[in-house]
MIFI-543615 format. One record per atom (N, C-alpha, C, CB): residue number from 1; residue in one letter; atom name; x negated, y negated, z. Coordinates in nm, 3 decimals, padded with zeros to 5 digits. Glycine has a CB too. Layout:
N
> resi;resn;name;X;Y;Z
> NUM;a;CA;X;Y;Z
...
***
This chain:
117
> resi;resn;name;X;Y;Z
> 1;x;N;08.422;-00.553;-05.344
> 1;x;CA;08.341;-00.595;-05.458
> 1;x;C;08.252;-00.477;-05.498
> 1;x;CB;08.256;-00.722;-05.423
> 2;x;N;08.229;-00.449;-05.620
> 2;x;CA;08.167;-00.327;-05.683
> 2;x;C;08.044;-00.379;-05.686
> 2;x;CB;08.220;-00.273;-05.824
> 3;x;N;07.932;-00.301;-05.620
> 3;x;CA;07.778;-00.320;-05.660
> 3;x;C;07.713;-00.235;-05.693
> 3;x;CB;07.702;-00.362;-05.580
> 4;x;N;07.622;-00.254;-05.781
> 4;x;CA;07.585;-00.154;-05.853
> 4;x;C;07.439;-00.197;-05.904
> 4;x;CB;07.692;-00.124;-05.962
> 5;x;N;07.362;-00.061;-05.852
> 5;x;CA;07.196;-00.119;-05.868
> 5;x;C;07.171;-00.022;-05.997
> 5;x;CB;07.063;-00.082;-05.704
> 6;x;N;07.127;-00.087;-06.077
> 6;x;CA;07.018;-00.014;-06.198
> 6;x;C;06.889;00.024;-06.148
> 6;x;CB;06.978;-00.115;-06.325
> 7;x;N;06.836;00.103;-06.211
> 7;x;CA;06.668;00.091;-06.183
> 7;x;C;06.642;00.231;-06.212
> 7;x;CB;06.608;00.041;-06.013
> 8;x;N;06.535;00.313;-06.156
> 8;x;CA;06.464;00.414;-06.197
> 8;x;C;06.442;00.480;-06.035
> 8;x;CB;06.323;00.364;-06.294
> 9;x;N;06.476;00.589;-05.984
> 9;x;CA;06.513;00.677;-05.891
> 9;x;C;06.327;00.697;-05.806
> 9;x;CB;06.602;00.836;-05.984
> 10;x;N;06.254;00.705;-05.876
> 10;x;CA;06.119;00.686;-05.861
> 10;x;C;06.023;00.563;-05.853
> 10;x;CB;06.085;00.743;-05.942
> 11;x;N;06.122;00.453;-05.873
> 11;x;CA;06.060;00.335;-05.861
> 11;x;C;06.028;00.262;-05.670
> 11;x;CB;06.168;00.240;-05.962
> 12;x;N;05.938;00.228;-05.664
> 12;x;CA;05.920;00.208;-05.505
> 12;x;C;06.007;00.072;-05.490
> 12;x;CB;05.739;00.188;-05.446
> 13;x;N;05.990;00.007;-05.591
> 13;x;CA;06.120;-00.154;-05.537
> 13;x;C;06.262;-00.100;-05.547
> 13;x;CB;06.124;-00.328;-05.676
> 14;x;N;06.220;00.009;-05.664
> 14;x;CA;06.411;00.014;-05.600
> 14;x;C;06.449;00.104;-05.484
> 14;x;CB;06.529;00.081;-05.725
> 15;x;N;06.362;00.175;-05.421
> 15;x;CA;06.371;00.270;-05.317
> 15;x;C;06.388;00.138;-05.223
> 15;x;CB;06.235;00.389;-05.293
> 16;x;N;06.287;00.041;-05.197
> 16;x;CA;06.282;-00.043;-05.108
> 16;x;C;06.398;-00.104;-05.076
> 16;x;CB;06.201;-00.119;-05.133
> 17;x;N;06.494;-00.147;-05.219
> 17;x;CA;06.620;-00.227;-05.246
> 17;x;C;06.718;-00.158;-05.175
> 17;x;CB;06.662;-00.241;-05.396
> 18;x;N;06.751;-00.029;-05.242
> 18;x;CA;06.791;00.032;-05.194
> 18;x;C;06.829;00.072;-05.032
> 18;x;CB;06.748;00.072;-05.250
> 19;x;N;06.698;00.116;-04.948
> 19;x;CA;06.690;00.126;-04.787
> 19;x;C;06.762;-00.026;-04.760
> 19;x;CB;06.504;00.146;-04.713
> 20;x;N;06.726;-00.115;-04.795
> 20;x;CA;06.757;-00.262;-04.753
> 20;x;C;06.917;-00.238;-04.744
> 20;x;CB;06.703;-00.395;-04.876
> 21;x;N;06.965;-00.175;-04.869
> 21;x;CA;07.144;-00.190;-04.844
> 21;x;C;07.209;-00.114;-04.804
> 21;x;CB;07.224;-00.206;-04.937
> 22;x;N;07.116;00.022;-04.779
> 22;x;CA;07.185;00.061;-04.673
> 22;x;C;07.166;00.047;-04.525
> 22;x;CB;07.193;00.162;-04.692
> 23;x;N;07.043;-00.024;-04.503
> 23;x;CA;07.043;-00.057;-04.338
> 23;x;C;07.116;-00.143;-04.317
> 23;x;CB;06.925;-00.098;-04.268
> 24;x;N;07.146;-00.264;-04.441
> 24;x;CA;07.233;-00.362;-04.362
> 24;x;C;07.413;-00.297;-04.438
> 24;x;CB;07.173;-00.574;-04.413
> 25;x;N;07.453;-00.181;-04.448
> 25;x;CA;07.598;-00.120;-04.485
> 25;x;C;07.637;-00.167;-04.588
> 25;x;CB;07.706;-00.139;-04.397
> 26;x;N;07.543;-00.220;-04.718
> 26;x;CA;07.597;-00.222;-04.790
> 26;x;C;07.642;-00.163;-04.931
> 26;x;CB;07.576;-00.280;-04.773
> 27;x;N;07.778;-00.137;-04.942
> 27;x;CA;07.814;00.013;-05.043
> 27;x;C;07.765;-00.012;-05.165
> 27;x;CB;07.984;00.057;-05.072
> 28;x;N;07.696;00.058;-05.256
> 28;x;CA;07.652;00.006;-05.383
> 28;x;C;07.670;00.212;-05.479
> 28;x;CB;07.436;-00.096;-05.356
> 29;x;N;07.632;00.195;-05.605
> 29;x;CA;07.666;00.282;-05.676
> 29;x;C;07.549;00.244;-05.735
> 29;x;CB;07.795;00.291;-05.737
> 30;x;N;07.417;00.328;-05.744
> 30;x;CA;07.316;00.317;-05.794
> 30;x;C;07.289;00.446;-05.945
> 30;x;CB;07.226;00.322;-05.664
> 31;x;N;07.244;00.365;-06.004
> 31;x;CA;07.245;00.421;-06.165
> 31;x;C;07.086;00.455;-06.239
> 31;x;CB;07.324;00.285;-06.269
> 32;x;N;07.069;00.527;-06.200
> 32;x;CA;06.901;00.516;-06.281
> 32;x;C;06.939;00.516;-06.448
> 32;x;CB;06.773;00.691;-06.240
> 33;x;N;06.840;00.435;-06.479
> 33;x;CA;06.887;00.403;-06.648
> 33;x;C;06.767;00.483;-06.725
> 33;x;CB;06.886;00.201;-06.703
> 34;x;N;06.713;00.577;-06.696
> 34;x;CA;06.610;00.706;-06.735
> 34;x;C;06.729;00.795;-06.837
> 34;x;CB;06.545;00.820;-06.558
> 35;x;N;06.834;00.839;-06.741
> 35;x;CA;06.909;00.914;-06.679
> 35;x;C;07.087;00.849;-06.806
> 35;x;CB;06.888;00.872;-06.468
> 36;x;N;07.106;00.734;-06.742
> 36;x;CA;07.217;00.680;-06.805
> 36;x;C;07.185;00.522;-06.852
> 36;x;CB;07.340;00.693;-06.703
> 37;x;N;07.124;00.545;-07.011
> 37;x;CA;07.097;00.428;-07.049
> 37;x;C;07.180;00.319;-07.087
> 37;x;CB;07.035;00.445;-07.125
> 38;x;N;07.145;00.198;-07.048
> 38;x;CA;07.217;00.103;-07.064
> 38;x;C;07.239;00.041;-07.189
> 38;x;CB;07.184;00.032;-06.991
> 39;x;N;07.367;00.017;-07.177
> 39;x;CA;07.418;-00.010;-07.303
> 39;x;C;07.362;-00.110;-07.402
> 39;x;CB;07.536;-00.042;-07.282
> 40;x;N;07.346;-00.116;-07.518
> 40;x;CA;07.282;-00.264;-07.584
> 40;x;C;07.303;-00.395;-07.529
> 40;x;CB;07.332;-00.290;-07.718
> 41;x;N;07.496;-00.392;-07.551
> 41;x;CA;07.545;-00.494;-07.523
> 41;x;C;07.548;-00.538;-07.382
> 41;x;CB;07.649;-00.489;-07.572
> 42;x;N;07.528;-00.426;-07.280
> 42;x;CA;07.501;-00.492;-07.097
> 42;x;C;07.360;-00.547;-07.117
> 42;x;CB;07.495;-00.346;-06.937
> 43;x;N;07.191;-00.498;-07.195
> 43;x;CA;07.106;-00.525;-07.186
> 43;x;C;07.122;-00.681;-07.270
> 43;x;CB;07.029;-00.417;-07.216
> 44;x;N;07.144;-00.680;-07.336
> 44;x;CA;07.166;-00.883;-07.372
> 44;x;C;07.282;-00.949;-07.291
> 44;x;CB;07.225;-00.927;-07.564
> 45;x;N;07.410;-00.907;-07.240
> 45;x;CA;07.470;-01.013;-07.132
> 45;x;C;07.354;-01.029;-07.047
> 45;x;CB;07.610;-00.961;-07.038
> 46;x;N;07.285;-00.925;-06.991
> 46;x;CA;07.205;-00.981;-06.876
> 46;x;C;07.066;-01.055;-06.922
> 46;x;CB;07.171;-00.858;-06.774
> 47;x;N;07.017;-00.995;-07.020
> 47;x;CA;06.907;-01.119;-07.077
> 47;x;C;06.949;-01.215;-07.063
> 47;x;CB;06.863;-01.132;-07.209
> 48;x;N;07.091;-01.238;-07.120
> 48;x;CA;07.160;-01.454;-07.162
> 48;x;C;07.170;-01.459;-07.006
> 48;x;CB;07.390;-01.510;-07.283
> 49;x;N;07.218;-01.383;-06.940
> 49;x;CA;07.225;-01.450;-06.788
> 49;x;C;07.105;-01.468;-06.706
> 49;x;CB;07.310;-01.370;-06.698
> 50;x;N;06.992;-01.367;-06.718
> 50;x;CA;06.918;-01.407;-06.650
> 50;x;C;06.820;-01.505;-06.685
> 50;x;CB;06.882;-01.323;-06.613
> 51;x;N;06.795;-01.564;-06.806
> 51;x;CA;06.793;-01.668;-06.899
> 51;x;C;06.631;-01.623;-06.977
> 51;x;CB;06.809;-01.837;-06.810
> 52;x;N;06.704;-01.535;-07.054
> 52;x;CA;06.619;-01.430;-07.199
> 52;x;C;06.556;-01.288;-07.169
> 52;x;CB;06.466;-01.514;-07.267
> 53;x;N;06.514;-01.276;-07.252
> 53;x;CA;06.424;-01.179;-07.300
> 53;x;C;06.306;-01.163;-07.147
> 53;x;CB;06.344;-01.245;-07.469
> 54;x;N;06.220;-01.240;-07.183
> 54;x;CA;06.138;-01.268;-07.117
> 54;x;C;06.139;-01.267;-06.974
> 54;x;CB;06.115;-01.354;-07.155
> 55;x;N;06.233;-01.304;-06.895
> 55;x;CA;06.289;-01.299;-06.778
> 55;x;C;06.353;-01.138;-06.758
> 55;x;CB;06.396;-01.420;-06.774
> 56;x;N;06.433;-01.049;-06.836
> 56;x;CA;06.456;-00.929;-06.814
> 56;x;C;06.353;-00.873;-06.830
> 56;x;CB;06.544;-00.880;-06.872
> 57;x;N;06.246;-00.857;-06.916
> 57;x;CA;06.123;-00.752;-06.912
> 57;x;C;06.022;-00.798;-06.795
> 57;x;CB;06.035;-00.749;-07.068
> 58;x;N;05.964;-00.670;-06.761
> 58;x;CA;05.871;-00.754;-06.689
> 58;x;C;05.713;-00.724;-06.728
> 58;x;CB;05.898;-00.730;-06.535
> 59;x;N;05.665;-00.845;-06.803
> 59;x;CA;05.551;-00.852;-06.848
> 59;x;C;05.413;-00.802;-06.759
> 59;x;CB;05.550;-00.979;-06.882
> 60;x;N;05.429;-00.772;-06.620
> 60;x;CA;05.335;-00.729;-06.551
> 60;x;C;05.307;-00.572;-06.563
> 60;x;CB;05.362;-00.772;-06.426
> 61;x;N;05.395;-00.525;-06.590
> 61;x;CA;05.427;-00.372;-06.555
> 61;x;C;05.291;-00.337;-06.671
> 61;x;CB;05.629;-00.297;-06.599
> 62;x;N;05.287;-00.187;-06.592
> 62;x;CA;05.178;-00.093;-06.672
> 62;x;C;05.244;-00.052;-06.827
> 62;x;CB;05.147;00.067;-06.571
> 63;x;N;05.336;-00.052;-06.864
> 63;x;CA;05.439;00.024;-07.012
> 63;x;C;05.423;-00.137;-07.036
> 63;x;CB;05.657;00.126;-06.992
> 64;x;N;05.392;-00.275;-07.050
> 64;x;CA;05.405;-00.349;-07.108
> 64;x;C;05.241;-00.404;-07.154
> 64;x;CB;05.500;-00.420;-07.041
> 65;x;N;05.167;-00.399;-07.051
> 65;x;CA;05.063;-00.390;-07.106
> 65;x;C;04.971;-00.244;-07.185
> 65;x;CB;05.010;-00.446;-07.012
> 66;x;N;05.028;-00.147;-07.157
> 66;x;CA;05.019;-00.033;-07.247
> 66;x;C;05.035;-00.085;-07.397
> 66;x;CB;05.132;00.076;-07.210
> 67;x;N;05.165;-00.150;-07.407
> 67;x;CA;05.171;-00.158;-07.536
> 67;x;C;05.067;-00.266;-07.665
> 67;x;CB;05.306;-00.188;-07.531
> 68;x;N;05.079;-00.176;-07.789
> 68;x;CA;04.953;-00.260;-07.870
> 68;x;C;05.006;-00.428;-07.865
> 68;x;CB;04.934;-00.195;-08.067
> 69;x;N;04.930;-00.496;-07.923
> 69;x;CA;04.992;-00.637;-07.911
> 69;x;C;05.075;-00.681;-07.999
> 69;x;CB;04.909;-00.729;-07.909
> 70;x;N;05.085;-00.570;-08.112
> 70;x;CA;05.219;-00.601;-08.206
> 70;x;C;05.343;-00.573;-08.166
> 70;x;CB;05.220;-00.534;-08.323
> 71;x;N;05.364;-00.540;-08.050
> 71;x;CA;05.509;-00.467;-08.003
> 71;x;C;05.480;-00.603;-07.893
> 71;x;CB;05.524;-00.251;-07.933
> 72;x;N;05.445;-00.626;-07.821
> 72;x;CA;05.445;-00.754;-07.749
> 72;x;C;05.528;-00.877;-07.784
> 72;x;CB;05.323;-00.795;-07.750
> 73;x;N;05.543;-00.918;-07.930
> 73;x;CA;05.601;-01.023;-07.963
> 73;x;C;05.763;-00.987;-08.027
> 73;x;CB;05.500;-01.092;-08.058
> 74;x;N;05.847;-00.921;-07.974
> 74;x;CA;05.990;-00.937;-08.037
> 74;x;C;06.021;-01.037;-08.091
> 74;x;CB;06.087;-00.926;-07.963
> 75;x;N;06.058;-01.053;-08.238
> 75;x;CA;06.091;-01.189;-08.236
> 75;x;C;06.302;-01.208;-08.233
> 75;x;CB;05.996;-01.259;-08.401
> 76;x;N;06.344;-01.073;-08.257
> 76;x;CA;06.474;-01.082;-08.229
> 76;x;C;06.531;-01.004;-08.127
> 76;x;CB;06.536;-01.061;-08.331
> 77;x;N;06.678;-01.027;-08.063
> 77;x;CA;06.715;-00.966;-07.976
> 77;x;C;06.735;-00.785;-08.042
> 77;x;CB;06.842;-01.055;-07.923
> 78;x;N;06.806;-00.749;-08.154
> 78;x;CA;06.741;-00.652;-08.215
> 78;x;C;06.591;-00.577;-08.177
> 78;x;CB;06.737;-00.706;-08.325
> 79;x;N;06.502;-00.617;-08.205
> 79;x;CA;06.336;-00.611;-08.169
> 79;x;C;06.345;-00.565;-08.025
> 79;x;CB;06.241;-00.774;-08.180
> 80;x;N;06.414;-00.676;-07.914
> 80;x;CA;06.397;-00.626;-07.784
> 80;x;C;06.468;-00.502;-07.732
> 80;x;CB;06.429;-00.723;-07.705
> 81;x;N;06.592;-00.489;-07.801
> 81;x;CA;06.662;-00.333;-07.771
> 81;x;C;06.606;-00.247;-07.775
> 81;x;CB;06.751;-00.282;-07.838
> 82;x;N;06.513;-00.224;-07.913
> 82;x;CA;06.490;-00.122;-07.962
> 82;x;C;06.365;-00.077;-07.901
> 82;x;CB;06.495;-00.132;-08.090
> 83;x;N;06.270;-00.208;-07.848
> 83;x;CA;06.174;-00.193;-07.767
> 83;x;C;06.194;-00.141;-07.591
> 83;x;CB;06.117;-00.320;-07.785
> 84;x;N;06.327;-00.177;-07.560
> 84;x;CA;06.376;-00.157;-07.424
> 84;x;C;06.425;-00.008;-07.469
> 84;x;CB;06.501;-00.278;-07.360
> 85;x;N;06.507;00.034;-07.515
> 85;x;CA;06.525;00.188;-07.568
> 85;x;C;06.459;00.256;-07.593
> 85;x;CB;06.570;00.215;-07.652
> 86;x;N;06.337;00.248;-07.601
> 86;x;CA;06.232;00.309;-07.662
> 86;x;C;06.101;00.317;-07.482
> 86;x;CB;06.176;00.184;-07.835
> 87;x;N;06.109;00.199;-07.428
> 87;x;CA;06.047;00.184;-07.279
> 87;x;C;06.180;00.109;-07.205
> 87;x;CB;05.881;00.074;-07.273
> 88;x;N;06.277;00.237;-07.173
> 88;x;CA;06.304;00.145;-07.045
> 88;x;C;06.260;00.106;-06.905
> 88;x;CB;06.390;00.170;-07.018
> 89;x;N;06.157;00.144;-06.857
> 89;x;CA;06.054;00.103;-06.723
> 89;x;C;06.039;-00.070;-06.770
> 89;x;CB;05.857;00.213;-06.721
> 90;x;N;06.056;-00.140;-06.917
> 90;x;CA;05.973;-00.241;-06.946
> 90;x;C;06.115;-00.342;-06.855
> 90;x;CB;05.920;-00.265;-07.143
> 91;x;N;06.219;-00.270;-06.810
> 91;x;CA;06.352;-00.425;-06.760
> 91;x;C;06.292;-00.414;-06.579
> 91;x;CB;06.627;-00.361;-06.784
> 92;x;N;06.328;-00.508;-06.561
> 92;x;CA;06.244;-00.622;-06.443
> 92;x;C;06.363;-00.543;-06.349
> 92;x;CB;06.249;-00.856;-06.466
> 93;x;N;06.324;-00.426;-06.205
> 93;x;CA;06.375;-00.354;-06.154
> 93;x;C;06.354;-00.370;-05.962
> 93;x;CB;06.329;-00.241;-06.233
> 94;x;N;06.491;-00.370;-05.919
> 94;x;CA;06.612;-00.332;-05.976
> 94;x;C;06.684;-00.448;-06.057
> 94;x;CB;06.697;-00.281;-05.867
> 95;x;N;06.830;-00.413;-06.107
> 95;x;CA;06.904;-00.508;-06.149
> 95;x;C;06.991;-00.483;-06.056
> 95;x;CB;06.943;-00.514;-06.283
> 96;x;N;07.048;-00.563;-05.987
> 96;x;CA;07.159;-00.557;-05.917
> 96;x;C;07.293;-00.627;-05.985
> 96;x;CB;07.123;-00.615;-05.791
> 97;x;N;07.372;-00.554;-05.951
> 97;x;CA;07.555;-00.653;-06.036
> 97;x;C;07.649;-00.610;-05.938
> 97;x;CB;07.643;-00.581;-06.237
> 98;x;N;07.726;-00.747;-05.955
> 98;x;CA;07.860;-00.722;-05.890
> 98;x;C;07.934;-00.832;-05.990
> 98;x;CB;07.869;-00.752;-05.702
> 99;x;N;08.084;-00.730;-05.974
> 99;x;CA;08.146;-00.782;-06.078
> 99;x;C;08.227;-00.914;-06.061
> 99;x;CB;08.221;-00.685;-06.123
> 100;x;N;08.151;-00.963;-06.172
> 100;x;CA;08.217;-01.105;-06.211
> 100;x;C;08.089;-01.241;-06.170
> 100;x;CB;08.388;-01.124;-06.099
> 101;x;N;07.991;-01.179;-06.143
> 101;x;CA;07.905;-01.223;-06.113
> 101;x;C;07.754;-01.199;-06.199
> 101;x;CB;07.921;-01.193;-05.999
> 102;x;N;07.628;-01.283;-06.198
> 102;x;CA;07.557;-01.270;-06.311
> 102;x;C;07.442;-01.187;-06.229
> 102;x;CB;07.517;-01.417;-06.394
> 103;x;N;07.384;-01.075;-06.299
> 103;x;CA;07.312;-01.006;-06.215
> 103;x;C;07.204;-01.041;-06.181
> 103;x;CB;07.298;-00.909;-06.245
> 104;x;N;07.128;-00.980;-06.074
> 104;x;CA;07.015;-01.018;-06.006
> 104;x;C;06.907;-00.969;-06.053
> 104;x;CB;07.019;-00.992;-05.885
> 105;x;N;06.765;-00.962;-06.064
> 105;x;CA;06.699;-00.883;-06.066
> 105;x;C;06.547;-00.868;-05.969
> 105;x;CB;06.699;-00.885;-06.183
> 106;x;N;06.485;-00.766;-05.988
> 106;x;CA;06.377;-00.814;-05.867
> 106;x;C;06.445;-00.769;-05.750
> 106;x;CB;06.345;-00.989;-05.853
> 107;x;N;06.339;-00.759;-05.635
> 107;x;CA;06.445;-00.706;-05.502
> 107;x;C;06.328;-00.752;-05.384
> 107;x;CB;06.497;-00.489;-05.497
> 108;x;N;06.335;-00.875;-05.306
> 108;x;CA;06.284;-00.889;-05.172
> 108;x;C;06.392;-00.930;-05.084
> 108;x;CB;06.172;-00.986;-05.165
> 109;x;N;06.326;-00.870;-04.933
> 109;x;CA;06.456;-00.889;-04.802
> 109;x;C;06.527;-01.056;-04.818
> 109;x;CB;06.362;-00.876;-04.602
> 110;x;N;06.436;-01.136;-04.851
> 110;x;CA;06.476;-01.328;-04.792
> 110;x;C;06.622;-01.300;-04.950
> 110;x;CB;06.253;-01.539;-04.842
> 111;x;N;06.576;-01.259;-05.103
> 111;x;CA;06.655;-01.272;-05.215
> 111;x;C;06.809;-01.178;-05.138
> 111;x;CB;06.560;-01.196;-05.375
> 112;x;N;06.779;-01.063;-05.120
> 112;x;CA;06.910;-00.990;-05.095
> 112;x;C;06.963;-01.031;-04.925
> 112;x;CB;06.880;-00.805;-05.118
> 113;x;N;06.907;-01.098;-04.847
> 113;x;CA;06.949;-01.168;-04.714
> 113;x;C;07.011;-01.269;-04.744
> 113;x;CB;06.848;-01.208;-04.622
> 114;x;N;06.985;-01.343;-04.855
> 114;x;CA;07.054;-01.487;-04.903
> 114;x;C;07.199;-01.436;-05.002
> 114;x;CB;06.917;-01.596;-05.020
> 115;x;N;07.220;-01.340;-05.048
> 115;x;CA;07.291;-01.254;-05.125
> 115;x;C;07.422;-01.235;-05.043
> 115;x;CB;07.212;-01.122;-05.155
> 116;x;N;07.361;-01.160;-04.985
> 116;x;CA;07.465;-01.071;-04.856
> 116;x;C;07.480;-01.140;-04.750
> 116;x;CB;07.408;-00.930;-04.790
> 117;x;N;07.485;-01.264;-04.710
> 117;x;CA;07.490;-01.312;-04.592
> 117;x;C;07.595;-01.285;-04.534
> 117;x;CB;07.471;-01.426;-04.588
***
């Protein structure tokens, strides 16, 4: 099965995610999206899967409250691309995928222990 972590090479959850799969052997192909941005159309399958907008960004982060409060309200999926293209730090990291399956996002030991069992 192909796994494959998104995220940002400097990010401490995905460093964390990361150590996690490889202490417990598991092979993954990690992608920083700085580096190799993700496609429009992968950034809305995984919005509809992880169920919206709202759920892929993550409203806590420092680049989301940076922003003025007119960029805060996307009102179309359009709006959110261009806002995710413009800050990608703002998608909820890591994303984890394996294919044929709806991706994960976020990364603690109990979420990826229940994963990988």
């Amino acid at each position: 099965m192909m796994i494959r972590v998104f995220g940002l090479n400097k990010c401490d959850t995905c460093r964390k995610a990361r150590a996690w799969l490889d202490e417990h052997g598991v092979a993954y192909d990690f992608i920083d999206y700085r580096d190799n941005p993700v496609p429009a159309s992968t950034l809305a399958q995984w919005a509809s899967a992880v169920g919206g907008w709202d759920k892929l960004v993550n409203r806590a982060s420092l680049t989301w409250r940076g922003l003025p409060p007119e960029r805060k309200s996307p009102e179309s999926p359009a709006q959110w691309l261009a806002l995710i293209a413009e800050h990608p730090t703002l998608v909820r990291r890591p994303v984890l995928t394996r294919l044929g399956e709806d991706p994960i996002t976020g990364f603690s030991d109990k979420k990826y222990a229940e994963i990988f069992k």
